[in-house]
ROPA-566239 format. One line per field, with one value per atom (N, C-alpha, C, O): residue number from 1; residue in three letters; x, y, z; atom name; chain. Coordinates in steps of 0.001 Angstrom, whole numbers, plus 500000, padded with zeros to 6 digits. Last residue first. Layout:
// residues N
num	NUM; ...
residu	ALA; ...
x	X; ...
y	Y; ...
z	Z; ...
atome	CA; ...
chaine	A; ...
END
This chain:
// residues 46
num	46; 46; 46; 46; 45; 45; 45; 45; 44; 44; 44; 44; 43; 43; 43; 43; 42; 42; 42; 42; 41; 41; 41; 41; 40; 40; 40; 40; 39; 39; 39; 39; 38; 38; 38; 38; 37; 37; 37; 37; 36; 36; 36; 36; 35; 35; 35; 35; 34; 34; 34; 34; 33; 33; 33; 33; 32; 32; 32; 32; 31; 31; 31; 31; 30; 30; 30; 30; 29; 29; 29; 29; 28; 28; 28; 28; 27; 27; 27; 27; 26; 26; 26; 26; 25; 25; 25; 25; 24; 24; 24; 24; 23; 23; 23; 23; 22; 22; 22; 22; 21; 21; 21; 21; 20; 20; 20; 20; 19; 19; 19; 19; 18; 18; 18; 18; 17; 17; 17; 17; 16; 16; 16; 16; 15; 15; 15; 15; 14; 14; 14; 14; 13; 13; 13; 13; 12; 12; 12; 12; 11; 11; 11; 11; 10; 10; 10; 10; 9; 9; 9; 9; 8; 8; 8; 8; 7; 7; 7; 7; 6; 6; 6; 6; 5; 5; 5; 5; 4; 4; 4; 4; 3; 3; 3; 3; 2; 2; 2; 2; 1; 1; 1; 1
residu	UNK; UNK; UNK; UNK; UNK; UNK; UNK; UNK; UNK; UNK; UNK; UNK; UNK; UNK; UNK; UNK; UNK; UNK; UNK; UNK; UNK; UNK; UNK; UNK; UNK; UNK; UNK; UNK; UNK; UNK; UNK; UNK; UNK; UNK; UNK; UNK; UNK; UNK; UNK; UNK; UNK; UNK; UNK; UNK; UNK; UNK; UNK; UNK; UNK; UNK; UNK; UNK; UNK; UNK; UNK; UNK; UNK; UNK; UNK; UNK; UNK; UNK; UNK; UNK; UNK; UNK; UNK; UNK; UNK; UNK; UNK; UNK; UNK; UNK; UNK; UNK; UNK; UNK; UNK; UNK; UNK; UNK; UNK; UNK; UNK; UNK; UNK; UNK; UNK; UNK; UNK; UNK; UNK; UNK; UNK; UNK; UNK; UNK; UNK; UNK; UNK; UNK; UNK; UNK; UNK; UNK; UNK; UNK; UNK; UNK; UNK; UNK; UNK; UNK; UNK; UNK; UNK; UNK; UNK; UNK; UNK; UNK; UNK; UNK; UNK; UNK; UNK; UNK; UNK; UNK; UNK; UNK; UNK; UNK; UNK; UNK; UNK; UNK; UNK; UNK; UNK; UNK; UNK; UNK; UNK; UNK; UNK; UNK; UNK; UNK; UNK; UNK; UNK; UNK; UNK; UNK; UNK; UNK; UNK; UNK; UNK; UNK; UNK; UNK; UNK; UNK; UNK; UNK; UNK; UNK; UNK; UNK; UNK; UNK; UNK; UNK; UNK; UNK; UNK; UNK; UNK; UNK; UNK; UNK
x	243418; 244356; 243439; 243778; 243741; 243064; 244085; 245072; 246882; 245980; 245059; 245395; 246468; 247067; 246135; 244983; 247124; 246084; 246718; 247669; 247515; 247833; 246893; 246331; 248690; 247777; 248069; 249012; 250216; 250768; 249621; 249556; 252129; 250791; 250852; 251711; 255089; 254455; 252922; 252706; 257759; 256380; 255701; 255772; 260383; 259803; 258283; 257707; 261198; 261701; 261322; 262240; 259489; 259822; 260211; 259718; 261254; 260858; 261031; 262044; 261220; 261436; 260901; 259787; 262842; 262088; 261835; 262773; 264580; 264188; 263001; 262230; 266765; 266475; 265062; 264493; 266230; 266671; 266183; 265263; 266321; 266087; 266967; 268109; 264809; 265604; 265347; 264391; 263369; 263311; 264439; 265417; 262126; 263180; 262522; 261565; 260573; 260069; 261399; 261874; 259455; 260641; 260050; 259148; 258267; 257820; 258909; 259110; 258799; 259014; 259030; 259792; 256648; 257413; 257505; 256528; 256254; 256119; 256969; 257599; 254084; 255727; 255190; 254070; 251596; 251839; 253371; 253891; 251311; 251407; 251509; 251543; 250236; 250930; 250379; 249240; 251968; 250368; 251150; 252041; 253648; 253780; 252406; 251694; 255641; 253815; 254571; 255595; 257916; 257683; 255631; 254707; 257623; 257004; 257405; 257221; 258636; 258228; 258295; 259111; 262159; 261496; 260258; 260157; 262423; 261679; 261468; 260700; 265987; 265192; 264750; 265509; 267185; 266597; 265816; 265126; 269706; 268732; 268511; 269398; 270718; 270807; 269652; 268655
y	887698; 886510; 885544; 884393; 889353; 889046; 888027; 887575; 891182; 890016; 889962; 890443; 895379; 893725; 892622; 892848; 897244; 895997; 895518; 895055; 900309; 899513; 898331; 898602; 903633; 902560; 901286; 900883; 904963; 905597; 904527; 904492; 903125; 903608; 904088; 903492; 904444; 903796; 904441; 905441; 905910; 905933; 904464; 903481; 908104; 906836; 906886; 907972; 910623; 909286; 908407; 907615; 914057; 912439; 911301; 911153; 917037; 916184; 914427; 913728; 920507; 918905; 918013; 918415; 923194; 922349; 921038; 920409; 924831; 924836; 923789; 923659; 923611; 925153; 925222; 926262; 920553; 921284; 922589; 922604; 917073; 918686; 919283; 918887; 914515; 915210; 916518; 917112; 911824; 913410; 913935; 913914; 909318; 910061; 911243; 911378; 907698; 908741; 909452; 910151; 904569; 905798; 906178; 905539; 902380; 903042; 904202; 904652; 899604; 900582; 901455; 901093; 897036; 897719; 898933; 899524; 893720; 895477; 895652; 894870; 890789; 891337; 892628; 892936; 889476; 889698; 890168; 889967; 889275; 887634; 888001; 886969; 892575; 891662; 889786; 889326; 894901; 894628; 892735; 892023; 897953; 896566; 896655; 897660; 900030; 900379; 898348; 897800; 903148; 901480; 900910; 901214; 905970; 904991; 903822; 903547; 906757; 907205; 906303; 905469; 909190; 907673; 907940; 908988; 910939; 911210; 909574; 908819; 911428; 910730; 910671; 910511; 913289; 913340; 911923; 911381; 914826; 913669; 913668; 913973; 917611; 916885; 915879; 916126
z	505254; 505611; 505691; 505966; 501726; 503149; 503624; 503043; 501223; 500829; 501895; 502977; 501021; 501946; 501315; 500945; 498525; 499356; 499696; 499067; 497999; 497713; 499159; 500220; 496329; 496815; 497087; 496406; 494644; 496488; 497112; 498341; 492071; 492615; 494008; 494658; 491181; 491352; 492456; 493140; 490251; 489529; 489982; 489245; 490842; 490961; 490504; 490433; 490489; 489821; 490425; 490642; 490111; 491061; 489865; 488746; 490582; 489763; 489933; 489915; 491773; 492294; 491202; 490866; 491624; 491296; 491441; 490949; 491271; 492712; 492532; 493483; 489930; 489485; 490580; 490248; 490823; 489714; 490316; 491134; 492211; 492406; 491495; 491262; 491770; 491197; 491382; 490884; 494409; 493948; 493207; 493954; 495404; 494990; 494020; 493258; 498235; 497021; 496733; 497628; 500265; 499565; 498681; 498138; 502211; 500935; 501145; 502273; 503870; 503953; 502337; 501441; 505224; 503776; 504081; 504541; 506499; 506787; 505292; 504581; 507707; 507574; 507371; 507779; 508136; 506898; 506671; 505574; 511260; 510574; 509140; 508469; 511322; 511697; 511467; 511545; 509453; 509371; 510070; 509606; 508490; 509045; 509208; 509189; 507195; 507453; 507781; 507374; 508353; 508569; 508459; 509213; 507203; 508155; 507607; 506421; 504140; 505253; 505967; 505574; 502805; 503806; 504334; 504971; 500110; 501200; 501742; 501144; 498832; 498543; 500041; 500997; 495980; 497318; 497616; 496752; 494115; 494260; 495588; 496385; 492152; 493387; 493420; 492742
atome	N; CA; C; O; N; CA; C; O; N; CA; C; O; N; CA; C; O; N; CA; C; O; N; CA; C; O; N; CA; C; O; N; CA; C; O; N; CA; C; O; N; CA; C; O; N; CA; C; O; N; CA; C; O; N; CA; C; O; N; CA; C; O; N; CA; C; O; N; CA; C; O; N; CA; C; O; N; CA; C; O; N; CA; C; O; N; CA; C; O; N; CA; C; O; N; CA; C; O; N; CA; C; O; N; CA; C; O; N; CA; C; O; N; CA; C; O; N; CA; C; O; N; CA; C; O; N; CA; C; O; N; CA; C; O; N; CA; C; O; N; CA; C; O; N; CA; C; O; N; CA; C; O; N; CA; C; O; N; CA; C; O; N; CA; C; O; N; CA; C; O; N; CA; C; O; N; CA; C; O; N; CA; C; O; N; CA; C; O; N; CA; C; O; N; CA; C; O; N; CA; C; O; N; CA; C; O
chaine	A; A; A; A; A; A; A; A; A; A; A; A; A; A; A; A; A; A; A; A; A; A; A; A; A; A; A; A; A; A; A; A; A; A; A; A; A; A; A; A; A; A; A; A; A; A; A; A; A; A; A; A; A; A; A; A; A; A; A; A; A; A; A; A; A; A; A; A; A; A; A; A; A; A; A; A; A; A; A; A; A; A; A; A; A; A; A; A; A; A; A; A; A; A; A; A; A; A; A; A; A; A; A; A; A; A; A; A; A; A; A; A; A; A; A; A; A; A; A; A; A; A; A; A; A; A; A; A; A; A; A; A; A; A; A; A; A; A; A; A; A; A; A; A; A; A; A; A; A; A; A; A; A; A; A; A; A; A; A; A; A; A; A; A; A; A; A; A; A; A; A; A; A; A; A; A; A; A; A; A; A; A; A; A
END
């Protein structure tokens, strides 16, 4: 089965918003993530 966790709307205002997702392959009770990116990240200054 595939899962996939939404969080929050992150918005920062005169920059727009991104909504970040995390998929999950569930196995034999085990969770294993398909996505691979950094959980960090910078707004440009303005």
């Amino acid at each position: 089965m595939t899962l996939t966790v939404g969080h929050s709307v992150l918005s920062a205002p005169r920059a727009g918003g991104v909504r970040l997702e995390d998929t999950f392959h569930l196995r034999d009770g085990a969770a294993q993530p398909l996505t691979d990116f950094p959980a960090q990240f910078e707004l440009p200054a303005a």
